[in-house]
N, CA and C atoms as an extended XYZ file, in Angstrom:
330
Properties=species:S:1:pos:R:3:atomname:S:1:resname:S:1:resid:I:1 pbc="F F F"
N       -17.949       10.592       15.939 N   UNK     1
C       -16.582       10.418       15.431 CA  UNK     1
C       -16.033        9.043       15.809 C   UNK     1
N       -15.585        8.482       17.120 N   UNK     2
C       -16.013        7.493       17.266 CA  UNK     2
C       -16.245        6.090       16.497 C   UNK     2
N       -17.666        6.137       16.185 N   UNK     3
C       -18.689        5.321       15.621 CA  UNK     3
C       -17.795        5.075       14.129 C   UNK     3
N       -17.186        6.123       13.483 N   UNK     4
C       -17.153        6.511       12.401 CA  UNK     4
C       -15.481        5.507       12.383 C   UNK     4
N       -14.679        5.930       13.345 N   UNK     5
C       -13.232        4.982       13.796 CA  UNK     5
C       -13.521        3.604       13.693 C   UNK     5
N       -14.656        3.189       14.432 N   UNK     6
C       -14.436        2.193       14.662 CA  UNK     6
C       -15.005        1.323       13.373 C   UNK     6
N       -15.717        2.104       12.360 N   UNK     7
C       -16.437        1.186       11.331 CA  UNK     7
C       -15.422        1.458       10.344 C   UNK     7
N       -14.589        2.171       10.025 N   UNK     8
C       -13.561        1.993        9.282 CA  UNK     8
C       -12.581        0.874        9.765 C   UNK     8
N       -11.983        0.777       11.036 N   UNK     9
C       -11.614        0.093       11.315 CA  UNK     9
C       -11.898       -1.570       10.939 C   UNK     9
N       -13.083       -1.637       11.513 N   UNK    10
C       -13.888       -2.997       10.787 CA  UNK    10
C       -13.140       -3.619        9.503 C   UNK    10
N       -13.992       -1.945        8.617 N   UNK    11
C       -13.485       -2.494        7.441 CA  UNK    11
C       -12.284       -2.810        6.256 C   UNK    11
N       -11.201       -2.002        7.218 N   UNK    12
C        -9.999       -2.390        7.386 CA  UNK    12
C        -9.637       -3.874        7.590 C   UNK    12
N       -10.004       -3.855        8.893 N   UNK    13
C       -10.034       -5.378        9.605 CA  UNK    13
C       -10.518       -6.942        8.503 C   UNK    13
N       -11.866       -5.857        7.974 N   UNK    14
C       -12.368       -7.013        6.931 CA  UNK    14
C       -11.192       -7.430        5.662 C   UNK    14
N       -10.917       -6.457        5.449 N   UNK    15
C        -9.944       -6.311        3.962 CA  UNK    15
C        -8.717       -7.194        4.439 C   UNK    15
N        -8.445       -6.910        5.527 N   UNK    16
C        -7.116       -8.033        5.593 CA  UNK    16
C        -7.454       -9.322        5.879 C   UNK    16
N        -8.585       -9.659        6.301 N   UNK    17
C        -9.130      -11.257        6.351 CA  UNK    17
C        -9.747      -11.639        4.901 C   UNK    17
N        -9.848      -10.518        3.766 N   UNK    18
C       -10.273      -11.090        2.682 CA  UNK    18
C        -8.623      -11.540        1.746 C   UNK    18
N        -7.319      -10.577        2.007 N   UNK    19
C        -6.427      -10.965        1.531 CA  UNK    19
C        -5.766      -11.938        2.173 C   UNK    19
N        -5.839      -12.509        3.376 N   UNK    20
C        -5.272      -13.576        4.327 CA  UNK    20
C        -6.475      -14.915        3.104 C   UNK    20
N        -8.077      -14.744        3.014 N   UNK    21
C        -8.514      -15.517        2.722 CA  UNK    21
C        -7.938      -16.092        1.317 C   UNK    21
N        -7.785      -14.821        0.484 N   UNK    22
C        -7.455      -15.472       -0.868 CA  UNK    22
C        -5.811      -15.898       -1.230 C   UNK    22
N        -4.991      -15.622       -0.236 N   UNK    23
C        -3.805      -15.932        0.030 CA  UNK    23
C        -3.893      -17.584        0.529 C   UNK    23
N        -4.645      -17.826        0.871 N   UNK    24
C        -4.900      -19.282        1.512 CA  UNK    24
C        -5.334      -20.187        0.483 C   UNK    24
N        -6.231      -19.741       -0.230 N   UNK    25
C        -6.987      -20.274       -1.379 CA  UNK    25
C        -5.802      -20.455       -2.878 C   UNK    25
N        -4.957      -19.592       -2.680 N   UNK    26
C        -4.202      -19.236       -3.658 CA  UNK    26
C        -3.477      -20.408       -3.435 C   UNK    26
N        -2.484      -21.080       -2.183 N   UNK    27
C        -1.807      -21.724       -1.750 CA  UNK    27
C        -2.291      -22.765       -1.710 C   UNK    27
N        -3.470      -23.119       -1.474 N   UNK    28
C        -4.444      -24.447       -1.393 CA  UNK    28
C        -4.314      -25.187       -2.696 C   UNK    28
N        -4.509      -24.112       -3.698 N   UNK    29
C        -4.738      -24.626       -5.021 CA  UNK    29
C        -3.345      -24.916       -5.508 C   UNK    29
N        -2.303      -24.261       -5.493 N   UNK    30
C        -0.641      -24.745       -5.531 CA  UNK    30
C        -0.461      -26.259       -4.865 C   UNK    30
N        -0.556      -26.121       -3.661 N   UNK    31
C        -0.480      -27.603       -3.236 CA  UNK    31
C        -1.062      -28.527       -3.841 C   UNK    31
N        -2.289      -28.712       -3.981 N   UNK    32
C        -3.133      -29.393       -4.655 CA  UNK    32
C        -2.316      -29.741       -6.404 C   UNK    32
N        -2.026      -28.412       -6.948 N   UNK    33
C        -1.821      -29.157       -8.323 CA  UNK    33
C        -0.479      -29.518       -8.526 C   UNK    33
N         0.236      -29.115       -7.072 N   UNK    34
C         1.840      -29.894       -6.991 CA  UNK    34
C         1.512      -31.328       -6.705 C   UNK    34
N         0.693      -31.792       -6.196 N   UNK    35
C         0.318      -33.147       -6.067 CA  UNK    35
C        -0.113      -33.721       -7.436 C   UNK    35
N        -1.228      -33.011       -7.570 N   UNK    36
C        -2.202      -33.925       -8.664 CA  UNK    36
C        -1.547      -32.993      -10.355 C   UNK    36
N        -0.351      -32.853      -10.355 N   UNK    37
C         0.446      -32.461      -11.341 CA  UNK    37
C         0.536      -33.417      -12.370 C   UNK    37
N         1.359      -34.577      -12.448 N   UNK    38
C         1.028      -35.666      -12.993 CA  UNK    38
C        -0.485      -36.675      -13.825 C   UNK    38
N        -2.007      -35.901      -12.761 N   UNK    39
C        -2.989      -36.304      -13.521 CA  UNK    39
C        -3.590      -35.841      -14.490 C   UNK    39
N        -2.813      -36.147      -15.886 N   UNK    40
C        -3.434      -35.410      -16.733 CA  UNK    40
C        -4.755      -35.028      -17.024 C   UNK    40
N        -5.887      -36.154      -17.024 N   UNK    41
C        -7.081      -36.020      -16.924 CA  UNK    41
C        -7.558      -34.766      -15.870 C   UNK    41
N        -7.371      -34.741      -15.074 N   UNK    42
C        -7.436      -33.692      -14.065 CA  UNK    42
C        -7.023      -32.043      -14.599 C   UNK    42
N        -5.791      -32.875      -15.021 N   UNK    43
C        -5.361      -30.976      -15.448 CA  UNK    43
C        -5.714      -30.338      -16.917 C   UNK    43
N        -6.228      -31.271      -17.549 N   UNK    44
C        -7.203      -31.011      -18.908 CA  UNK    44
C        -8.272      -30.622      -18.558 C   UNK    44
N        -8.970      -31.265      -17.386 N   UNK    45
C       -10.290      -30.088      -16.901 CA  UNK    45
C       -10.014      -29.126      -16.160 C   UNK    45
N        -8.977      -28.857      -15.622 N   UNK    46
C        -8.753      -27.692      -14.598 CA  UNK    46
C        -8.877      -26.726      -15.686 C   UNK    46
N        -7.928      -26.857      -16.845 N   UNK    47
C        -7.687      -25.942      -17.749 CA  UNK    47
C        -8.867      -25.256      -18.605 C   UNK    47
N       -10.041      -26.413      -18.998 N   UNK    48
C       -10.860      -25.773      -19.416 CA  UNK    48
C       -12.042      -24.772      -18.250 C   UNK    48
N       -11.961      -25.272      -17.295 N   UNK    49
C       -12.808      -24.865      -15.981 CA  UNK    49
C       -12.238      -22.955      -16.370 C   UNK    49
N       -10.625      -23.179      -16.007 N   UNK    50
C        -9.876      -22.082      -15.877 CA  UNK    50
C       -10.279      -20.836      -17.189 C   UNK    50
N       -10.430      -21.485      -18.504 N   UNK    51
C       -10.693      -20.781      -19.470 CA  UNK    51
C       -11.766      -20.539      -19.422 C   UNK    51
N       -13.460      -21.168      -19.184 N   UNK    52
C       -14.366      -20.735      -19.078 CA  UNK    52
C       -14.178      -19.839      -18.051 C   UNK    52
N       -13.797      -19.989      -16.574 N   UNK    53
C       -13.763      -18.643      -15.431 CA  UNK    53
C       -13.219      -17.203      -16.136 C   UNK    53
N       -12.341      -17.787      -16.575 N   UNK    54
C       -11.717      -16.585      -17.266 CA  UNK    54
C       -13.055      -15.541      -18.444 C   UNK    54
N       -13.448      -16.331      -19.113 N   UNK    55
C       -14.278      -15.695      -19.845 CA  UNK    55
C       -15.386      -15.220      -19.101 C   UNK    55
N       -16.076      -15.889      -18.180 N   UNK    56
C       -17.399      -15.337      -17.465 CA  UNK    56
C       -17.222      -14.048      -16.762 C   UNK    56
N       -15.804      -13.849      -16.036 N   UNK    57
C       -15.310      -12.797      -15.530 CA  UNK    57
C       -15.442      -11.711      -16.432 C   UNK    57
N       -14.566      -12.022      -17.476 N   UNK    58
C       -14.667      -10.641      -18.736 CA  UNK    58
C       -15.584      -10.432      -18.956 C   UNK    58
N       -16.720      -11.524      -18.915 N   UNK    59
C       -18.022      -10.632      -19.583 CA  UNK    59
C       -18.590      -10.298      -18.321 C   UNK    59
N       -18.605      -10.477      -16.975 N   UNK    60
C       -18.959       -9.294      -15.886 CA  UNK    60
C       -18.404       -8.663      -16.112 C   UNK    60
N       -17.144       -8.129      -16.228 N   UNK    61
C       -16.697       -7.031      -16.123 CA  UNK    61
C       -17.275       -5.977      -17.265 C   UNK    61
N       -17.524       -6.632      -18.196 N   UNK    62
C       -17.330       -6.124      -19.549 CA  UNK    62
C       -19.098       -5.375      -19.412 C   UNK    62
N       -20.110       -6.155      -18.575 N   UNK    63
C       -21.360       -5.880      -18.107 CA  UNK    63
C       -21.332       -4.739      -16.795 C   UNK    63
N       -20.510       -4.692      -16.016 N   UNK    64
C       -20.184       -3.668      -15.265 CA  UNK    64
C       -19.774       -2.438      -16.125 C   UNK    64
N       -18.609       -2.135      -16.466 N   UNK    65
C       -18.392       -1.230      -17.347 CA  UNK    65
C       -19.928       -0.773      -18.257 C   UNK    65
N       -20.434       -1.592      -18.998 N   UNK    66
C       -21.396       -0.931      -19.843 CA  UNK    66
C       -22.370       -0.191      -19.050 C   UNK    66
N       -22.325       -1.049      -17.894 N   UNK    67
C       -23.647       -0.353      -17.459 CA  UNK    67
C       -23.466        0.790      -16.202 C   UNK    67
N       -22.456        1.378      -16.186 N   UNK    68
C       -21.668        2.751      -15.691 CA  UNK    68
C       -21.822        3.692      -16.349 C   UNK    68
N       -22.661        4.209      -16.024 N   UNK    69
C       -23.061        5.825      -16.968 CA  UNK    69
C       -21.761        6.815      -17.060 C   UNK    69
N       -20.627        7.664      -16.246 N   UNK    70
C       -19.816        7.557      -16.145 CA  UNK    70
C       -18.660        7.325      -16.943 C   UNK    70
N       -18.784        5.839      -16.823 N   UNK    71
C       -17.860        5.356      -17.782 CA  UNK    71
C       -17.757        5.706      -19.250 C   UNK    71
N       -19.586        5.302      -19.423 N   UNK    72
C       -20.008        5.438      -21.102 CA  UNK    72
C       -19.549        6.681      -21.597 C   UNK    72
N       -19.880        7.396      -20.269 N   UNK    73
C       -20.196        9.270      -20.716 CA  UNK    73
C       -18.918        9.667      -21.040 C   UNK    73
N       -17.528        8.922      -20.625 N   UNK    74
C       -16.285        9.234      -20.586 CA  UNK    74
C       -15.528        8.439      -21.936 C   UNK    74
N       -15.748        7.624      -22.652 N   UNK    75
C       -15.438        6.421      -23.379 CA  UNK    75
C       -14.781        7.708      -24.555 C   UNK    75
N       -15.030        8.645      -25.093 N   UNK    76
C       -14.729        9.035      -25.925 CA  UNK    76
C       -12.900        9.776      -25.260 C   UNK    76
N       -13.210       10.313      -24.037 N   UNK    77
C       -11.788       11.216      -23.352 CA  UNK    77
C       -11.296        9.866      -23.495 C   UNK    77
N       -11.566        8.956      -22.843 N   UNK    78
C       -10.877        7.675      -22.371 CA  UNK    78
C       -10.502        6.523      -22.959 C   UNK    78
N       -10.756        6.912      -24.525 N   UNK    79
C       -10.114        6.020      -25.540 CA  UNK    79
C        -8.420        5.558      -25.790 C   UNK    79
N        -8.477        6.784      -25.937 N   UNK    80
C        -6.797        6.756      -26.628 CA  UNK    80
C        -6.166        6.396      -25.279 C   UNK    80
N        -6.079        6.590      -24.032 N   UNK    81
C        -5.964        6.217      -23.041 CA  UNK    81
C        -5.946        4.931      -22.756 C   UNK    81
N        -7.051        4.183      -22.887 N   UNK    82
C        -7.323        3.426      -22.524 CA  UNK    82
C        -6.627        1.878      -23.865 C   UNK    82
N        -6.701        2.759      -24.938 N   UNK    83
C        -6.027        1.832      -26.364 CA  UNK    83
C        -4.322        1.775      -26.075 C   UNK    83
N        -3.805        2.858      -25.205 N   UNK    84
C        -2.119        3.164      -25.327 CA  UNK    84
C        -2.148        1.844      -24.086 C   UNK    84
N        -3.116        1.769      -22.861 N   UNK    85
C        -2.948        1.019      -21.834 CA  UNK    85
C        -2.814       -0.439      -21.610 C   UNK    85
N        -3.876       -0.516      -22.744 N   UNK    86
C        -4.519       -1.614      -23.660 CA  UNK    86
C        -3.033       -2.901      -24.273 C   UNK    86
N        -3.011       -1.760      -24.777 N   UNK    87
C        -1.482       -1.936      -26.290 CA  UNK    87
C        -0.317       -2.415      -25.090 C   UNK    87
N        -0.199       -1.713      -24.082 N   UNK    88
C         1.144       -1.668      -23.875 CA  UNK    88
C         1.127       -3.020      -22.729 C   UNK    88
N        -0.319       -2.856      -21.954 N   UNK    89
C        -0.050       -4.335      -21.018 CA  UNK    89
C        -0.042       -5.627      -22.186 C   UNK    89
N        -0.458       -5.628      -22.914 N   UNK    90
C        -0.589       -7.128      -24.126 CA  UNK    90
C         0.968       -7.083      -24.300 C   UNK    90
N         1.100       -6.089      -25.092 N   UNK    91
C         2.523       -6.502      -25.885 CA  UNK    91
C         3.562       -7.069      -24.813 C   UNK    91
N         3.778       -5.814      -23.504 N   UNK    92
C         4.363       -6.764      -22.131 CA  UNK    92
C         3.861       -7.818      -22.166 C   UNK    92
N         2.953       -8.309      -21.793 N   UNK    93
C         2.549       -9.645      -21.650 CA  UNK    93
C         2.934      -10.482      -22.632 C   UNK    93
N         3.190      -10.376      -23.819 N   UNK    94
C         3.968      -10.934      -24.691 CA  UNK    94
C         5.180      -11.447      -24.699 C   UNK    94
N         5.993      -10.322      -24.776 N   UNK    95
C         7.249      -10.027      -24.518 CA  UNK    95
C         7.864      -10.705      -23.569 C   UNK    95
N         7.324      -10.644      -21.773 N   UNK    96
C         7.184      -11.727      -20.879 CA  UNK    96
C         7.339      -12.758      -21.446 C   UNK    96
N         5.982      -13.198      -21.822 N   UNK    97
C         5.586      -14.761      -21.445 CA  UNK    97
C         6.524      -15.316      -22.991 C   UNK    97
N         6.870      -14.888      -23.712 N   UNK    98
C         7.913      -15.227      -24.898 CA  UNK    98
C         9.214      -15.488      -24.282 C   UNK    98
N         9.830      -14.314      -23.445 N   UNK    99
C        11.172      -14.138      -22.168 CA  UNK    99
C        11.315      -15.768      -21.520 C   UNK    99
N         9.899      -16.152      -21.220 N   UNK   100
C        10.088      -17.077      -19.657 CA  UNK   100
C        10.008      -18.357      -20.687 C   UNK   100
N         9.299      -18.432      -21.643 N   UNK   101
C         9.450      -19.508      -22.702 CA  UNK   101
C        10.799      -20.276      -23.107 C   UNK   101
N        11.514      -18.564      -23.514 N   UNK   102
C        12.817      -19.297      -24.301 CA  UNK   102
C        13.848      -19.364      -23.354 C   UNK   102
N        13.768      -18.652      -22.511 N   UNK   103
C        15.160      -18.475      -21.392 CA  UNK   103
C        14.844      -19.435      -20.253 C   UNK   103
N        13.780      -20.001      -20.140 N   UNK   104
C        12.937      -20.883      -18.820 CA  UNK   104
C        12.703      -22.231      -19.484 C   UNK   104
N        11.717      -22.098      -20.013 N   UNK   105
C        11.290      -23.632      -20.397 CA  UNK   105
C        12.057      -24.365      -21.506 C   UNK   105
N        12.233      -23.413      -22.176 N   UNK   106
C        13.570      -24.093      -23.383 CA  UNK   106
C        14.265      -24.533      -22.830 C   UNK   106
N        15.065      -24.050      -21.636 N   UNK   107
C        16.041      -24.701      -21.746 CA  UNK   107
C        16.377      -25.987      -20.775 C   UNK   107
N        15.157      -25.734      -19.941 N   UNK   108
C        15.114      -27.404      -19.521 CA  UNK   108
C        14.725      -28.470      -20.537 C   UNK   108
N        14.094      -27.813      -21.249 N   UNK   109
C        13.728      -29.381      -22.223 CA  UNK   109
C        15.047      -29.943      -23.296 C   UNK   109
N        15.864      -28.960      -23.116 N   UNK   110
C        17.684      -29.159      -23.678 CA  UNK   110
C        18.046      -30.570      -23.462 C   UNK   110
């Protein structure tokens, strides 16, 4: 029992040095492009870097999922589910990033 405390613990322990880590990394990269904000050249490749990461991710993920038996075996319960979940984070995300557009960036450029 014990043995069993203390390796949870660990991995407890681990989990908050992985969110301390990417909290750091997160902030690293803020600083950095509050500086090098101004270099456009710079931030034309960040951006494409950013869009390829973005895509390589989806298609792990998209390679995880397939290859979850599980998952597959469930895809039919977990449609409509998953299409209402689908639907509703996009359109938010829309809706948002349209919000912060016209009420945010519009109106500094006034």
């Amino acid at each position: 029992l014990n043995s069993q405390m203390i390796s949870r613990n660990n991995n407890q322990y681990q989990g908050d040095l992985n969110g301390i880590n990417n909290a750091f990394f997160l902030l690293s990269g803020m600083l950095a492009g509050y500086f090098l904000r101004k270099k456009s050249s710079i931030m034309e490749f960040t951006d494409k870097v950013t869009t390829g990461a973005i895509c390589l991710l989806l298609f792990l993920l998209g390679l995880s999922v397939g290859g979850n038996e599980i998952i597959i075996r469930s895809i039919a319960k977990l449609g409509i589910q998953a299409f209402v979940l689908t639907a509703g984070a996009v359109s938010g995300s829309v809706f948002l990033s349209y919000f912060v557009y016209v009420y945010i960036f519009r109106r500094k450029g006034e």
